[in-house]
Backbone and ligand atoms as CSV (ligand in chain L), in Angstrom:
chain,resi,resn,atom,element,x,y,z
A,1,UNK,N,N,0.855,-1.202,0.000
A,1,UNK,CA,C,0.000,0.000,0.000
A,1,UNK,C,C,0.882,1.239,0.000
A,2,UNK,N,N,0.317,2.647,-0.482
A,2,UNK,CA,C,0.773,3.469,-0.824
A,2,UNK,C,C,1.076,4.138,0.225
A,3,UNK,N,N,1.984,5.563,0.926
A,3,UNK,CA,C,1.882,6.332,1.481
A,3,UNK,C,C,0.825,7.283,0.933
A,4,UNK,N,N,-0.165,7.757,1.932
A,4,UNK,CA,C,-0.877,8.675,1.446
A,4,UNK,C,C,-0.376,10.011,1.916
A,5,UNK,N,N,-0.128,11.037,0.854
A,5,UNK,CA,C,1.124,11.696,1.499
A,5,UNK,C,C,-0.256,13.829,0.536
A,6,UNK,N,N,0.279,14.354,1.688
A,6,UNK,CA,C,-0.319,15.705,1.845
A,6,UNK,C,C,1.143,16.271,1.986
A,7,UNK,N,N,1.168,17.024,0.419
A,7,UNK,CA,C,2.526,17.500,-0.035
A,7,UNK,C,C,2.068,19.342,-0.024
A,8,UNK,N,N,2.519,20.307,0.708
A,8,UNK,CA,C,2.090,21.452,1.342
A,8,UNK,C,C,3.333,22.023,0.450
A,9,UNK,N,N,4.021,21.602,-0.040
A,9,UNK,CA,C,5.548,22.357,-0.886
A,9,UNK,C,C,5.528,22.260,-2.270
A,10,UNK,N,N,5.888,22.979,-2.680
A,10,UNK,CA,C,5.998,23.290,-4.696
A,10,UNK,C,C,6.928,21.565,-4.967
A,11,UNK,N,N,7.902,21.350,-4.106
A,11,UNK,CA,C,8.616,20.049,-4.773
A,11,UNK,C,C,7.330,18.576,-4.990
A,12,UNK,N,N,7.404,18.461,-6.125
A,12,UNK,CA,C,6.860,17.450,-6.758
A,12,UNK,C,C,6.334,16.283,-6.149
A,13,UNK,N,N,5.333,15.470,-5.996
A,13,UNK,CA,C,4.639,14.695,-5.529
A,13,UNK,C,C,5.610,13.778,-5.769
A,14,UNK,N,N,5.900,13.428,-6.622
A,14,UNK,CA,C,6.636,12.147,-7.334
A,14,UNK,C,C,8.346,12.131,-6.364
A,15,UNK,N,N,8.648,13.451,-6.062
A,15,UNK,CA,C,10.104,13.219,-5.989
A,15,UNK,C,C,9.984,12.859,-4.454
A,16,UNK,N,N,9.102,13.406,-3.871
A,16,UNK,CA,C,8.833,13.731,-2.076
A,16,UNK,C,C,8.575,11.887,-2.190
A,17,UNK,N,N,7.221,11.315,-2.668
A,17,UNK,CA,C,6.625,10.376,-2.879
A,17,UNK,C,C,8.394,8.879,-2.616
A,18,UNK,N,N,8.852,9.077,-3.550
A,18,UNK,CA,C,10.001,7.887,-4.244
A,18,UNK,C,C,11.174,7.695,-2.672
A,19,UNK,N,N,11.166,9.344,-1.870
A,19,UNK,CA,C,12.054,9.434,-0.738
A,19,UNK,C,C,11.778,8.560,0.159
A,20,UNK,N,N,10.600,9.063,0.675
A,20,UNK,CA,C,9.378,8.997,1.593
A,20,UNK,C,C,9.381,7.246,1.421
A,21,UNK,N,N,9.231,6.635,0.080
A,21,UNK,CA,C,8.696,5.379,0.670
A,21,UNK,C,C,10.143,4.441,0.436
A,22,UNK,N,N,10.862,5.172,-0.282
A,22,UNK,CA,C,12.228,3.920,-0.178
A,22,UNK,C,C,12.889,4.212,1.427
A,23,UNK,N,N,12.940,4.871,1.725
A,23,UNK,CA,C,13.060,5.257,3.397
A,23,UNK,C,C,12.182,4.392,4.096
A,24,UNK,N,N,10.698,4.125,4.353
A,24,UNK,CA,C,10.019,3.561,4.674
A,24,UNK,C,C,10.232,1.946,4.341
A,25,UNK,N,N,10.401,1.763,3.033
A,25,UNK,CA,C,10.810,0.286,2.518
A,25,UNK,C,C,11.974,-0.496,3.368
A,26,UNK,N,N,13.183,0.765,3.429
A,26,UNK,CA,C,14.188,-0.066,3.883
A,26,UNK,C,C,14.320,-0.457,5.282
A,27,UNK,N,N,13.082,0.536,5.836
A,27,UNK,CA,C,12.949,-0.392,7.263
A,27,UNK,C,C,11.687,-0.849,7.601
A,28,UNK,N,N,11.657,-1.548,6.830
A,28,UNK,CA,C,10.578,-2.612,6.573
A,28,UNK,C,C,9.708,-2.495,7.392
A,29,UNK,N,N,8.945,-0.917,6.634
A,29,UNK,CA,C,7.306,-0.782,7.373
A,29,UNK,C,C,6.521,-1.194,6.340
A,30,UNK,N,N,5.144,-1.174,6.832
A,30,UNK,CA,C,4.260,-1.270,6.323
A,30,UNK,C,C,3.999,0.763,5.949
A,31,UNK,N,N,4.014,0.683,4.132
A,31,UNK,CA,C,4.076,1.852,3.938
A,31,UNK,C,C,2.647,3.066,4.129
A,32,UNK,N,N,1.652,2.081,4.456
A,32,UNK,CA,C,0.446,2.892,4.204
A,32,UNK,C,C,0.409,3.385,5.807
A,33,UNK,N,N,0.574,4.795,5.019
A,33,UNK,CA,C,0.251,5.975,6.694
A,33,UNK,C,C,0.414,6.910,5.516
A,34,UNK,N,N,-0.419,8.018,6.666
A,34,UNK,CA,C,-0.377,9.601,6.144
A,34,UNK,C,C,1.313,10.723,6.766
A,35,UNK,N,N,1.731,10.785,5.458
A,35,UNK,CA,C,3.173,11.749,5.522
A,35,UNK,C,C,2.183,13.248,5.036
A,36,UNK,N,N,2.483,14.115,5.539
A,36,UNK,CA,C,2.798,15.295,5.394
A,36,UNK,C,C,3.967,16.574,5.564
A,37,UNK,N,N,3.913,16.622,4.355
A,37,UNK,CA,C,5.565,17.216,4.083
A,37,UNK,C,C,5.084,18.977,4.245
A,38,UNK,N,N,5.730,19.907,5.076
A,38,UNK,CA,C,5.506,21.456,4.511
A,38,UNK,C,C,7.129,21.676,3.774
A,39,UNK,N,N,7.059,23.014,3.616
A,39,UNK,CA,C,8.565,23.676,3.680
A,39,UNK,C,C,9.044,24.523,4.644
A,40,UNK,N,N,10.196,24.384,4.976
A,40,UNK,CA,C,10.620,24.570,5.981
A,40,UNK,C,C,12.030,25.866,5.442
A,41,UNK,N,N,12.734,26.568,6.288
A,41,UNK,CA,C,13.936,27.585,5.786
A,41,UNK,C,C,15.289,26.760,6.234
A,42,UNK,N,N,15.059,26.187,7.290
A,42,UNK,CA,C,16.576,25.538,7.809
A,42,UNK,C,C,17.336,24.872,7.034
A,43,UNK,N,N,18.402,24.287,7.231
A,43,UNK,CA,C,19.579,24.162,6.551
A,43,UNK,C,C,18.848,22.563,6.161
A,44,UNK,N,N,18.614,21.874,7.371
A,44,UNK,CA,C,18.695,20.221,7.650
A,44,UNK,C,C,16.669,19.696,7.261
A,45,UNK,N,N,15.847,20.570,7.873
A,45,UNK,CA,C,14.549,20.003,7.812
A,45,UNK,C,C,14.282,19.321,8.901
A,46,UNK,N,N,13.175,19.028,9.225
A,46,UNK,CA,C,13.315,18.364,10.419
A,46,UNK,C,C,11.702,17.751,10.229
A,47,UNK,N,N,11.433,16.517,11.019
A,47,UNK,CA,C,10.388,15.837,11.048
A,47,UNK,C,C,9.651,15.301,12.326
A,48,UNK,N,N,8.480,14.502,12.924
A,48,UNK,CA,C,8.642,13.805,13.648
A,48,UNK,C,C,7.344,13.001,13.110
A,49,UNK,N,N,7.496,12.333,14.241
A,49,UNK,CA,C,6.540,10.818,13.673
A,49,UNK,C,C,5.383,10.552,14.924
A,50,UNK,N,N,4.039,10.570,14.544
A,50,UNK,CA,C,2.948,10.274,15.585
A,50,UNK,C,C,2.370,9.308,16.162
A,51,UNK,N,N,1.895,8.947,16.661
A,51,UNK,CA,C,0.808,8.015,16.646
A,51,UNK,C,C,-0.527,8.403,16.994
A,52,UNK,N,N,-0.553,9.360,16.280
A,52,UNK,CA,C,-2.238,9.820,16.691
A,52,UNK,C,C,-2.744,10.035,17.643
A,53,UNK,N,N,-3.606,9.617,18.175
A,53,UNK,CA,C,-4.172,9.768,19.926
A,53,UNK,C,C,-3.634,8.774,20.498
A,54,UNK,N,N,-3.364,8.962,21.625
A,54,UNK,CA,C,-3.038,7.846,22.898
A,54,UNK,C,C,-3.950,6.934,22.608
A,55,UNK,N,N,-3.553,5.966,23.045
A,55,UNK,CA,C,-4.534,4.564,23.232
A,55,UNK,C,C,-4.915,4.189,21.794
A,56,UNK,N,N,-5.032,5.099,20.690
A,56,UNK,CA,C,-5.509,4.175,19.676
A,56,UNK,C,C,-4.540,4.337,18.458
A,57,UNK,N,N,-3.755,4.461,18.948
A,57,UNK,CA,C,-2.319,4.185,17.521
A,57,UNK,C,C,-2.373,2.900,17.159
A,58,UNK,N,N,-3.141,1.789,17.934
A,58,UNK,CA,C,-3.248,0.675,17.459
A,58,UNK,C,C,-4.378,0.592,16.294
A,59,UNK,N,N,-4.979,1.394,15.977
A,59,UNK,CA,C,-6.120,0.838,15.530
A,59,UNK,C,C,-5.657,1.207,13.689
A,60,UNK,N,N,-6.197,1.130,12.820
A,60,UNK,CA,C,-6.262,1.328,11.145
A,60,UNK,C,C,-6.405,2.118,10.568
A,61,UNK,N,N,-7.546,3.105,11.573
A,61,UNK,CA,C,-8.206,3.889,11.038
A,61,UNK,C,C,-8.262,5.091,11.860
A,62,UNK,N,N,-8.365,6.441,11.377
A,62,UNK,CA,C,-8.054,7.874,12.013
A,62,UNK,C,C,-8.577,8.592,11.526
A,63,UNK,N,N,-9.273,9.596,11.829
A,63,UNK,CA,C,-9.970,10.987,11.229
A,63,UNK,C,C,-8.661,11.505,10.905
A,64,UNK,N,N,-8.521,12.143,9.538
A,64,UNK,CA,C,-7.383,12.973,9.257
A,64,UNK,C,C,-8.366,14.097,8.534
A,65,UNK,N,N,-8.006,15.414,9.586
A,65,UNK,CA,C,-8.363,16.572,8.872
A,65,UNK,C,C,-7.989,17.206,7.674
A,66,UNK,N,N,-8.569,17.432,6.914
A,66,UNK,CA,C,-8.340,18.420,5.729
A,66,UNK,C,C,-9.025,19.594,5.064
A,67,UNK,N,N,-8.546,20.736,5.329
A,67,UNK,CA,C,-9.233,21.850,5.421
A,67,UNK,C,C,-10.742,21.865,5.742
A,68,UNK,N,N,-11.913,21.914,5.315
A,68,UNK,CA,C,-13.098,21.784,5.741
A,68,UNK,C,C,-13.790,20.573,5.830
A,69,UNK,N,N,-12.988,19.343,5.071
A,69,UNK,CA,C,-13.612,18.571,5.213
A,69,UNK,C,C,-13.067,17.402,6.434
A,70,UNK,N,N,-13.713,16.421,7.008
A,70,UNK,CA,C,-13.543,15.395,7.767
A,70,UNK,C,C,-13.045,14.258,6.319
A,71,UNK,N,N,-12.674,13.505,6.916
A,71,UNK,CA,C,-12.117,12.196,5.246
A,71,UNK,C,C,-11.349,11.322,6.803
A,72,UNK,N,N,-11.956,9.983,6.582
A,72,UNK,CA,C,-11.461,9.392,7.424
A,72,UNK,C,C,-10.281,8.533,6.102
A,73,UNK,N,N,-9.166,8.136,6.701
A,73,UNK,CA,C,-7.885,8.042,5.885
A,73,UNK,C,C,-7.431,7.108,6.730
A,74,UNK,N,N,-7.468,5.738,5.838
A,74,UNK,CA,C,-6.806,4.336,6.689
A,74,UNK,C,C,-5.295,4.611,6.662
A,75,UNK,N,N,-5.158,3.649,7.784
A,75,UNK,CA,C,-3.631,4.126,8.180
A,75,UNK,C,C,-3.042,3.193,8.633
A,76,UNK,N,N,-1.918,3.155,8.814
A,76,UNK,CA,C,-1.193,1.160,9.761
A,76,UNK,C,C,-0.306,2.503,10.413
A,77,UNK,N,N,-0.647,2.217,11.889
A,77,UNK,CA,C,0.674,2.914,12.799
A,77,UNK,C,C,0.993,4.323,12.193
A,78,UNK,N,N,-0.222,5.312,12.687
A,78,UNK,CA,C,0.338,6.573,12.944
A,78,UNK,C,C,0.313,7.114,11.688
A,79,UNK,N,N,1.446,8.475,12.107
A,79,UNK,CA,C,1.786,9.396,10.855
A,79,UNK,C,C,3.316,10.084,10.497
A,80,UNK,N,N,3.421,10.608,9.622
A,80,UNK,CA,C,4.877,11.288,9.848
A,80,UNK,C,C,4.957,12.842,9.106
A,81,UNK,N,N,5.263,13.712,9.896
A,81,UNK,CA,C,5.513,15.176,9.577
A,81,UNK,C,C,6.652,15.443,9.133
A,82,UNK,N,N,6.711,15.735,7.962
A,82,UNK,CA,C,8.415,15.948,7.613
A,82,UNK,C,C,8.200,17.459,6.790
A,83,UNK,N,N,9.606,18.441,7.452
A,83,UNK,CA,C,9.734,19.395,7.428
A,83,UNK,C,C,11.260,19.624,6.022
A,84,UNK,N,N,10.930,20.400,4.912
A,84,UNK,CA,C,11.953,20.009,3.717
A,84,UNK,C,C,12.816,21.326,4.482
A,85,UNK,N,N,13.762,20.623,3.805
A,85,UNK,CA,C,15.051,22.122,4.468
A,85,UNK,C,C,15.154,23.842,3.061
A,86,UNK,N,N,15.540,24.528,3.567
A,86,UNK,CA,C,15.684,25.646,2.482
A,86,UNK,C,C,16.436,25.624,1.763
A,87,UNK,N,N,17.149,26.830,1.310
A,87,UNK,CA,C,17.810,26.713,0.538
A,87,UNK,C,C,18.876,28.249,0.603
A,88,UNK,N,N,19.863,28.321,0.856
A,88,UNK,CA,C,21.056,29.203,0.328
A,88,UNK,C,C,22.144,29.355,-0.312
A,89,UNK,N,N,22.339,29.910,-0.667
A,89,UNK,CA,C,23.720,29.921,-1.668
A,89,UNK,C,C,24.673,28.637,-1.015
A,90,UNK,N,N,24.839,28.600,-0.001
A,90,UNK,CA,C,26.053,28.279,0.626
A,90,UNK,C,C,26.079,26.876,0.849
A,91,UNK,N,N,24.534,26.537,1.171
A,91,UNK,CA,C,24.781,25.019,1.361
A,91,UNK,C,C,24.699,24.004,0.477
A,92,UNK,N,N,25.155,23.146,0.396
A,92,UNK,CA,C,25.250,22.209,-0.326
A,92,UNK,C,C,23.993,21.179,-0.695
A,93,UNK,N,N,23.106,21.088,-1.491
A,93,UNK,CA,C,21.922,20.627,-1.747
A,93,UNK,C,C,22.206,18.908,-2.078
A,94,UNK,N,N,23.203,18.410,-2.415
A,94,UNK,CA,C,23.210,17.388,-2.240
A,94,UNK,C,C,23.542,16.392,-0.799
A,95,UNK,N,N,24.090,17.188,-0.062
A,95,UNK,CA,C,24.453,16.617,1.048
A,95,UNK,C,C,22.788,17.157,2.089
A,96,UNK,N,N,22.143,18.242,1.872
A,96,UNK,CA,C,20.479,18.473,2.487
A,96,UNK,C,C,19.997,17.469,1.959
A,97,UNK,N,N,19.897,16.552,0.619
A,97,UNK,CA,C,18.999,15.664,0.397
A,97,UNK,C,C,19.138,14.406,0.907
A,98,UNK,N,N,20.962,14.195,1.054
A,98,UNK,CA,C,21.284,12.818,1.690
A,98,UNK,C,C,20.567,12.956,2.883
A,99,UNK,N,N,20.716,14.000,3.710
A,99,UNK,CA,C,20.203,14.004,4.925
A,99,UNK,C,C,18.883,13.772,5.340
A,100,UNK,N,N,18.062,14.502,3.917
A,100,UNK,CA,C,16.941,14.255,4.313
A,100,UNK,C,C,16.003,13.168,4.268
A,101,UNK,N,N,16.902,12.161,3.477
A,101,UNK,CA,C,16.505,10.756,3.503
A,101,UNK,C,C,17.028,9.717,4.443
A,102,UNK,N,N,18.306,10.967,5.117
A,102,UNK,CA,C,18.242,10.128,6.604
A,102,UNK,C,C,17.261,10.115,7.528
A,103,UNK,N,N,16.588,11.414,7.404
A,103,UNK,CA,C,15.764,11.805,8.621
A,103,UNK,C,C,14.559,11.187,8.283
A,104,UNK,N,N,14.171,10.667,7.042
A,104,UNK,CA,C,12.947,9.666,6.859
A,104,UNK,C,C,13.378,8.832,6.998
A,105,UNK,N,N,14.403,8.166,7.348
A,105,UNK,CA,C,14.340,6.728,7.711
A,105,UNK,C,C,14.814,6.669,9.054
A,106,UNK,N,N,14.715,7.683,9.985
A,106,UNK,CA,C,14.569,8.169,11.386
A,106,UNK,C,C,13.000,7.855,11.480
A,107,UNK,N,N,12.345,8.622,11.349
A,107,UNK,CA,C,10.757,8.757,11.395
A,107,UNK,C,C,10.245,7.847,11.241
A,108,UNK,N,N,11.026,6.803,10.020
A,108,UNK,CA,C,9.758,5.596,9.746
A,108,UNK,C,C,10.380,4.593,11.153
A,109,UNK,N,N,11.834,4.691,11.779
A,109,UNK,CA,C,12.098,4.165,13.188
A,109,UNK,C,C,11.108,3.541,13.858
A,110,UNK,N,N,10.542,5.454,14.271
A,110,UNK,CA,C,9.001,4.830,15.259
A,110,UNK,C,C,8.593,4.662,14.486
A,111,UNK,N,N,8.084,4.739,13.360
A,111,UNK,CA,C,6.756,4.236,12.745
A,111,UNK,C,C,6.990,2.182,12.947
A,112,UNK,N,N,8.279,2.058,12.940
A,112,UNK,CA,C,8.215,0.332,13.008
A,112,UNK,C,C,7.924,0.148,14.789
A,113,UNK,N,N,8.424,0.989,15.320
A,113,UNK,CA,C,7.841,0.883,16.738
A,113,UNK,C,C,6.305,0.728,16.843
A,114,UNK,N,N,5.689,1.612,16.090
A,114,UNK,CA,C,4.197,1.627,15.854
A,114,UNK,C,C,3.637,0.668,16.155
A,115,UNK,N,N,4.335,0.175,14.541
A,115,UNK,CA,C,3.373,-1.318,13.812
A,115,UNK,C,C,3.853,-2.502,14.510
A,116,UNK,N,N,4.724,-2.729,15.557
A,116,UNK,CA,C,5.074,-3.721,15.808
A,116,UNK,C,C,4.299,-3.971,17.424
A,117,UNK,N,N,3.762,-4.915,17.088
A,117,UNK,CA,C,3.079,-5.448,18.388
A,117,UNK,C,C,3.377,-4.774,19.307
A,118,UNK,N,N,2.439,-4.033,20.483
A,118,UNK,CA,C,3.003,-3.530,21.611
A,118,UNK,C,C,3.405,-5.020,22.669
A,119,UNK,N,N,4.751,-5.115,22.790
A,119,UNK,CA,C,5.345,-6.030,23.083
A,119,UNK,C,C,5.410,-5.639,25.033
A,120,UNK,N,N,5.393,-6.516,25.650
A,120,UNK,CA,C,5.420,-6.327,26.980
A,120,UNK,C,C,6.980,-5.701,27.598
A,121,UNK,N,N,7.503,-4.504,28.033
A,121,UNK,CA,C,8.655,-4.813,28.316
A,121,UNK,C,C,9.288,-3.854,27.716
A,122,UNK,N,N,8.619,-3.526,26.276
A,122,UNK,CA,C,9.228,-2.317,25.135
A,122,UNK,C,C,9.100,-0.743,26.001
A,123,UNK,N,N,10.610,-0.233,26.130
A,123,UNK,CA,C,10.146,0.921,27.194
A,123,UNK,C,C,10.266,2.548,26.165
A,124,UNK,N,N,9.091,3.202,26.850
A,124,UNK,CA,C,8.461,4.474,26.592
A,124,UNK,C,C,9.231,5.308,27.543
A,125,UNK,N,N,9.580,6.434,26.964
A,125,UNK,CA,C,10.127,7.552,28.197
A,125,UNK,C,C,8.344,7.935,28.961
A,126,UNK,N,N,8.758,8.349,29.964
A,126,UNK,CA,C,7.894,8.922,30.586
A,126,UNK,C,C,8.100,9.828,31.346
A,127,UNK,N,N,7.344,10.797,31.878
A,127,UNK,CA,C,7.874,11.557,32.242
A,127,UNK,C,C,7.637,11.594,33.811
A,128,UNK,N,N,8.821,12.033,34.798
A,128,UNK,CA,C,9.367,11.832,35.776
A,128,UNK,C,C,9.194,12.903,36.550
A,129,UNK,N,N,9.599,12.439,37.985
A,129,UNK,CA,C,8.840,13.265,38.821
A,129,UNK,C,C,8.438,14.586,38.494
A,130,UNK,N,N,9.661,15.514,37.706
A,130,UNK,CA,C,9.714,16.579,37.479
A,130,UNK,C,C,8.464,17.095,36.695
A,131,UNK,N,N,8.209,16.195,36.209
A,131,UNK,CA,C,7.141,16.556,35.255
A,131,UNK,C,C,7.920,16.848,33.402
A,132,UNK,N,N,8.944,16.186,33.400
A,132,UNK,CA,C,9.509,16.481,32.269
A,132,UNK,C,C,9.889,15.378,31.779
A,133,UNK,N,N,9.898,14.965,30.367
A,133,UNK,CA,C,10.282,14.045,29.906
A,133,UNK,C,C,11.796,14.022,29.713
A,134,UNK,N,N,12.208,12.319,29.414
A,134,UNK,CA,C,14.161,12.729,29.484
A,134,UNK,C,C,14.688,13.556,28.442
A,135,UNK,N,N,15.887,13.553,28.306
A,135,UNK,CA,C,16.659,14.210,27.081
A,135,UNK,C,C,16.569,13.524,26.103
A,136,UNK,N,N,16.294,13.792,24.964
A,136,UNK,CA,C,16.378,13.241,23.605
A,136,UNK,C,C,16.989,12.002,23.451
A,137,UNK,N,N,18.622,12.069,23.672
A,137,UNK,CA,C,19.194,10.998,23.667
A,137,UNK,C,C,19.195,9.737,24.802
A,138,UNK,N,N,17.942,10.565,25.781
A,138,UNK,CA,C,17.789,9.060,26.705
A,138,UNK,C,C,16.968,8.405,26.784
A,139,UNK,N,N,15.731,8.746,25.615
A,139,UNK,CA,C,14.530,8.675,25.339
A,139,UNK,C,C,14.081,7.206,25.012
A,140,UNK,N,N,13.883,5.629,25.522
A,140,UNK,CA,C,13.854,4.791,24.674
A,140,UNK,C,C,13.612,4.662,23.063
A,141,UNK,N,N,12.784,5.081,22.768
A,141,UNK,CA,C,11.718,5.407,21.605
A,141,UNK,C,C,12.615,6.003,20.792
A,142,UNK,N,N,13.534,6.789,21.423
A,142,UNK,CA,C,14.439,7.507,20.169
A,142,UNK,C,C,16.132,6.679,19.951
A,143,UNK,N,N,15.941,6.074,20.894
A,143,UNK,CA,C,17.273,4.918,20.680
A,143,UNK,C,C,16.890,3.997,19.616
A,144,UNK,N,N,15.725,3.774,19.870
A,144,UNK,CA,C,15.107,2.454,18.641
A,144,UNK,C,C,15.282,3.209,17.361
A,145,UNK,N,N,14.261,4.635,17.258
A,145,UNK,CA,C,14.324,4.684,16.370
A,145,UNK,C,C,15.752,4.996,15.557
A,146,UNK,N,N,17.160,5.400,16.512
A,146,UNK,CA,C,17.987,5.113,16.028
A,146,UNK,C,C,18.864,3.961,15.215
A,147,UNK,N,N,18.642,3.403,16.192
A,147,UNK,CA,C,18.972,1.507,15.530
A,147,UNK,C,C,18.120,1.612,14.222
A,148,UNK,N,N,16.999,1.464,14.147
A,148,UNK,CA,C,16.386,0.930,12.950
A,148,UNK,C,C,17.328,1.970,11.620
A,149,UNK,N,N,17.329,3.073,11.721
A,149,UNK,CA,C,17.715,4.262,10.917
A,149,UNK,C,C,19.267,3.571,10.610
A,150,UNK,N,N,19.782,3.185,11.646
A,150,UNK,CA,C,21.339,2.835,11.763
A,150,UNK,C,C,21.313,1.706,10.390
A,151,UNK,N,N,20.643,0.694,10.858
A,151,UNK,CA,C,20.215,-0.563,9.776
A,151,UNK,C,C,19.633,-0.363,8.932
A,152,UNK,N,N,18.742,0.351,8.262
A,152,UNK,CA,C,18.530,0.860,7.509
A,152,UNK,C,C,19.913,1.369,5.929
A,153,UNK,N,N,20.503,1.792,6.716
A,153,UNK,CA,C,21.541,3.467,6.328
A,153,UNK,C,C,22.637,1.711,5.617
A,154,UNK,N,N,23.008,0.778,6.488
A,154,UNK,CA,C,23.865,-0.247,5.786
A,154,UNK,C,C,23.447,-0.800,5.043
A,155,UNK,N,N,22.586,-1.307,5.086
A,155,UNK,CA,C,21.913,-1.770,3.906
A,155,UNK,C,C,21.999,-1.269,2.685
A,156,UNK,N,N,22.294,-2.215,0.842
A,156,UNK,CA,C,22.771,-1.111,-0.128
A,156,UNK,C,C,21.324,-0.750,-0.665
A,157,UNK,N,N,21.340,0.795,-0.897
A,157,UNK,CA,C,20.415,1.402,-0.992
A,157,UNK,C,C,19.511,1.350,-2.331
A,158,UNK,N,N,18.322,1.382,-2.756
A,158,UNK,CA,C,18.027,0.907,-4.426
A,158,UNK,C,C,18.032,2.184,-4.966
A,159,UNK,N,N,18.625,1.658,-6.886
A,159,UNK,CA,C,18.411,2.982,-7.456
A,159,UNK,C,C,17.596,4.248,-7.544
A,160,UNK,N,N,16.176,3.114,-7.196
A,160,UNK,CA,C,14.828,4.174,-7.193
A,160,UNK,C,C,15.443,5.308,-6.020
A,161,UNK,N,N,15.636,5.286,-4.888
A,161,UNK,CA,C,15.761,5.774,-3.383
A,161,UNK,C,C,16.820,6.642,-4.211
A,162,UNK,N,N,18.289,6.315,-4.692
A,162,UNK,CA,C,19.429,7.251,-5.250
A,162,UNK,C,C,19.089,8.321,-6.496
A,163,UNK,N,N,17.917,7.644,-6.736
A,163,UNK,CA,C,17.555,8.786,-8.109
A,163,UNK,C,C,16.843,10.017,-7.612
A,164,UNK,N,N,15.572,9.009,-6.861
A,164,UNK,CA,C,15.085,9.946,-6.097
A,164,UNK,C,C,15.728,11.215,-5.487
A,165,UNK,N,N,16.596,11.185,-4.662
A,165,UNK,CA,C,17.614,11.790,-3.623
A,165,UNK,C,C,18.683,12.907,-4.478
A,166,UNK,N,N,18.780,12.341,-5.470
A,166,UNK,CA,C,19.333,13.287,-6.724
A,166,UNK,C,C,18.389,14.063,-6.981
A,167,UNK,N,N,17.431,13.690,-7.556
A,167,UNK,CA,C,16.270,14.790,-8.277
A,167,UNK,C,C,15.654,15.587,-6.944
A,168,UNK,N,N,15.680,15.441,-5.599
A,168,UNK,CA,C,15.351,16.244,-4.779
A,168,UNK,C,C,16.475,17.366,-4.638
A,169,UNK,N,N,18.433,16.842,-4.768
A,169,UNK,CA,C,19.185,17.661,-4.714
A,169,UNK,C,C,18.710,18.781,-5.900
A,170,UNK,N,N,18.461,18.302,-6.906
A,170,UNK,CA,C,18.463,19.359,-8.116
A,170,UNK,C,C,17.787,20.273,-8.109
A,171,UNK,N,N,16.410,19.572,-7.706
A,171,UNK,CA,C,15.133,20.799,-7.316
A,171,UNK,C,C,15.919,21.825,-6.327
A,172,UNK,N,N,16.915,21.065,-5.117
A,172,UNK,CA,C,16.764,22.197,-4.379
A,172,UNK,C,C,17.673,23.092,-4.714
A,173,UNK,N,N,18.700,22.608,-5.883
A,173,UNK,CA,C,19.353,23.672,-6.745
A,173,UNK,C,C,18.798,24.585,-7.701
A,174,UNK,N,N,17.637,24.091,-7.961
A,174,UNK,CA,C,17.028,25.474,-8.979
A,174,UNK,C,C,16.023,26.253,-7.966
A,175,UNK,N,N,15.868,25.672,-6.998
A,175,UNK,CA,C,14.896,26.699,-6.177
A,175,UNK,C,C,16.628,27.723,-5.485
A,176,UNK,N,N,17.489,27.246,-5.112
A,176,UNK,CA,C,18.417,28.147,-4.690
A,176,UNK,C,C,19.222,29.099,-6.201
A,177,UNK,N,N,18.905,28.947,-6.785
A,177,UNK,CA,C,19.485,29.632,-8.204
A,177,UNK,C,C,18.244,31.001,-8.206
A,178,UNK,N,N,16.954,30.026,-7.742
A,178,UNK,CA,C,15.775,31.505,-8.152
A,178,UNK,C,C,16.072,32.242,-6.908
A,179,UNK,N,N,16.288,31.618,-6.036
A,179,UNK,CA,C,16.853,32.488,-4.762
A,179,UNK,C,C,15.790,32.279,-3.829
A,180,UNK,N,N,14.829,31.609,-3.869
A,180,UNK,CA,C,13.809,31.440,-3.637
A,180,UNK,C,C,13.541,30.629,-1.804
L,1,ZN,ZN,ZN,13.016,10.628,16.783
């Protein structure tokens, strides 16, 4: 199944689309969930990954809003927000795109956390006396989704995913040429 993907940026359905799911492929999710991509000014982009409401990230199915209308939009495990990076003279658009197909195969991390049986034992940060959750890097949830991203990243990557990742560098070279 497809990503059903709500593309909020001028870059092309097709190029966002090819990232998005060879990222997803290589860590062997189940691809059908809702991605929504905006644009973003930063150098890197940035994303994160949902599970909808508490208690029912288990379930298929989710109201996903869209402008006036309600559209209920099947789903396996959640969603993922991914933020595209900008563009300036200075930075290097091929090394923003490598990245940014790192950071989707960060996101789809939890998303395999999602879909994978809530297993007895699998630990959630929570938040502590303070009332604050831990630091990023002590976060269970974000260790996993490291590992998976880690395994992912060795694995040799398919042409589709390298073409893809090119034609996103290029776009983001003619959007930095318009200055845009
Ligand atoms: Zn994360």
């Amino acid at each position: 199944m497809a990503i059903k993907l709500y593309n909020k940026t001028r870059c092309p359905d097709k190029i966002l689309r090819a990232i998005v799911t060879a990222a997803g492929q290589r860590i062997g999710c189940d691809t059908n969930i809702v991605v929504k991509v905006t644009q973003g000014q930063c150098l890197g982009g940035s994303g994160r990954a949902l599970h909808g409401f508490p208690y029912l990230w288990h379930l298929t199915r989710k109201r996903q809003k869209d402008s006036a209308r309600d559209r209920v939009v099947s789903t396996r495990g959640g969603w993922i927000e991914l933020v595209l990076p900008g563009t300036h003279p200075a930075w290097d658009v091929l090394l923003q795109a490598e990245k940014w197909y790192e950071l989707c195969l960060h996101e789809w991390g939890h998303v395999k956390d999602f879909q994978t049986d809530f297993m007895p034992g699998r630990e959630w940060s929570r938040r502590g006396e303070s009332g604050r959750r831990p630091n990023w890097e002590d976060r269970p949830e974000e260790k996993r989704a490291c590992m998976y991203a880690a395994r992912g990243q060795e694995r040799a990557r398919s042409k589709t995913a390298d073409e893809a990742i090119l034609a996103l560098a290029s776009w983001l070279e003619e959007k930095q040429k318009r200055g845009a």
